[in-house]
C-alpha positions in Angstrom: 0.0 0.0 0.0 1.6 3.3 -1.0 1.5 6.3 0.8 1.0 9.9 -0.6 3.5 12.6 0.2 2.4 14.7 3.0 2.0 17.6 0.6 -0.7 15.8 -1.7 -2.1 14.4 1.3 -3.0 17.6 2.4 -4.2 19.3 -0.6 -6.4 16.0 -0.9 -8.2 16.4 3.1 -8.6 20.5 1.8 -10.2 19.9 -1.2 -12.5 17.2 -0.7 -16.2 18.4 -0.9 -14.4 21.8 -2.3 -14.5 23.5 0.8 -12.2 23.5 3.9 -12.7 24.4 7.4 -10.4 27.6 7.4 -13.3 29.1 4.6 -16.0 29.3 7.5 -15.6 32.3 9.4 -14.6 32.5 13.1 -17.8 34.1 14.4 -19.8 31.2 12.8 -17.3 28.6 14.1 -18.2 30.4 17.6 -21.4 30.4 17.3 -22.2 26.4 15.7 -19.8 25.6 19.2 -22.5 28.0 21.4 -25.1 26.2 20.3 -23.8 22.9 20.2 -22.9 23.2 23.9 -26.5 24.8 24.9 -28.2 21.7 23.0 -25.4 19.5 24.9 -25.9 20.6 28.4 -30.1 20.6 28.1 -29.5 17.5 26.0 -28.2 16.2 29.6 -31.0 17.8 31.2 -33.7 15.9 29.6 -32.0 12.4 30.2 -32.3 13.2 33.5 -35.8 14.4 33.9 -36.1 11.5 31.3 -35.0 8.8 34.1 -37.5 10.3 37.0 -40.4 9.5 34.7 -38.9 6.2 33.8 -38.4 5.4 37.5 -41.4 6.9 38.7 -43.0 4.7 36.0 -41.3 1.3 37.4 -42.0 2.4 40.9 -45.7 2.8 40.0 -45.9 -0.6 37.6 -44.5 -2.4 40.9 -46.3 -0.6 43.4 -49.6 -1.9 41.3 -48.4 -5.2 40.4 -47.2 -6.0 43.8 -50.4 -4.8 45.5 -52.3 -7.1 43.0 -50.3 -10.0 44.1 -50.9 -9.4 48.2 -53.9 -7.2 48.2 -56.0 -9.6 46.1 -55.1 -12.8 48.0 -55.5 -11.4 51.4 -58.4 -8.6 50.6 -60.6 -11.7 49.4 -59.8 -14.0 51.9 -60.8 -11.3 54.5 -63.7 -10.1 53.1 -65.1 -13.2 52.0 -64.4 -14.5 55.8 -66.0 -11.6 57.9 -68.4 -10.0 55.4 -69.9 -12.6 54.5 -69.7 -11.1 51.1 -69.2 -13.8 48.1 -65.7 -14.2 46.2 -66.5 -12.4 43.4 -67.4 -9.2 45.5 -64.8 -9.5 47.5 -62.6 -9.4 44.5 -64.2 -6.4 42.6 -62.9 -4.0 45.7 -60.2 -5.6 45.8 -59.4 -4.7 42.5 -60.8 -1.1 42.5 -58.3 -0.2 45.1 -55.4 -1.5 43.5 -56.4 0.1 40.6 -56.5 3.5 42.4 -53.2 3.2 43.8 -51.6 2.2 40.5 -53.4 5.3 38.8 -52.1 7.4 41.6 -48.2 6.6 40.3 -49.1 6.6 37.0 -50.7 9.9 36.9 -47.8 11.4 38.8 -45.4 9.7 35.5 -48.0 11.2 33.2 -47.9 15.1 34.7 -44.4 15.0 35.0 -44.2 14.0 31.6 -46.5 16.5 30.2 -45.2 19.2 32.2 -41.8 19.0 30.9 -40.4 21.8 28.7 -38.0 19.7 26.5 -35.0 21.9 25.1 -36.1 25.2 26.4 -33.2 27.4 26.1 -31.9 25.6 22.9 -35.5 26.7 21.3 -35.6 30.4 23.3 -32.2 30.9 21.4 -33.6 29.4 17.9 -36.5 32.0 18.2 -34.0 35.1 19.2 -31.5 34.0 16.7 -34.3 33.9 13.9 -35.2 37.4 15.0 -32.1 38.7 14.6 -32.4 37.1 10.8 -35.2 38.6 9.9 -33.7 42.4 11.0 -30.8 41.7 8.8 -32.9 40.8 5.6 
């Protein structure tokens, strides 16, 4: 395998796609970095409000599936043995407050889902940069 002189190697990596970086002007360079950081840094943000809701949403889906498991068994059993209410009824409010409890987690997941404002700055800086466009045209 040969190897080019450093020379042509150069003028190769400069002219491929016709343009090199030393053609983009500093102030652009500046502010692509700006902007990639901003979109970093709330990029980070947002994997972390990301992993609440994902672990508020596992606490809830255990919270509901575990209270299904003991709350059924034993909530039936009880109430079938001192009510004197039959297994199905038993059952039916057994299951209506498990279901309650689950929806409790879930709509907790959902709001702070819903509530999030996903890239805030990144988009405030979009809309004042697109402004500033606009004045210059």
């Amino acid at each position: 395998m040969e190897q080019s002189p450093p020379d042509t190697e150069k003028k190769t990596r400069s002219s491929a796609g016709g343009h090199s970086f030393s053609t983009i002007p500093n102030g652009l360079l500046r502010y692509l970095e700006a902007r990639g950081v901003l979109l970093s840094v709330e990029g980070q943000e947002a994997a972390q409000h990301l992993l609440r809701v994902v672990f508020l949403s596992v606490i809830a889906a255990i919270f509901g599936l575990s209270a299904w498991l003991l709350l059924m068994v034993s909530s039936v059993c009880y109430l079938a043995e001192k009510s004197g209410w039959t297994w199905v009824q038993a059952t039916v409010a057994g299951g209506l407050v498990n279901l309650i409890l689950a929806s409790i987690f879930a709509f907790a997941a959902w709001r702070r889902l819903s509530a999030a404002r996903w890239f805030e700055h990144t988009i405030n800086e979009f809309g004042k940069d697109r402004k500033w466009l606009e004045q210059l045209k």
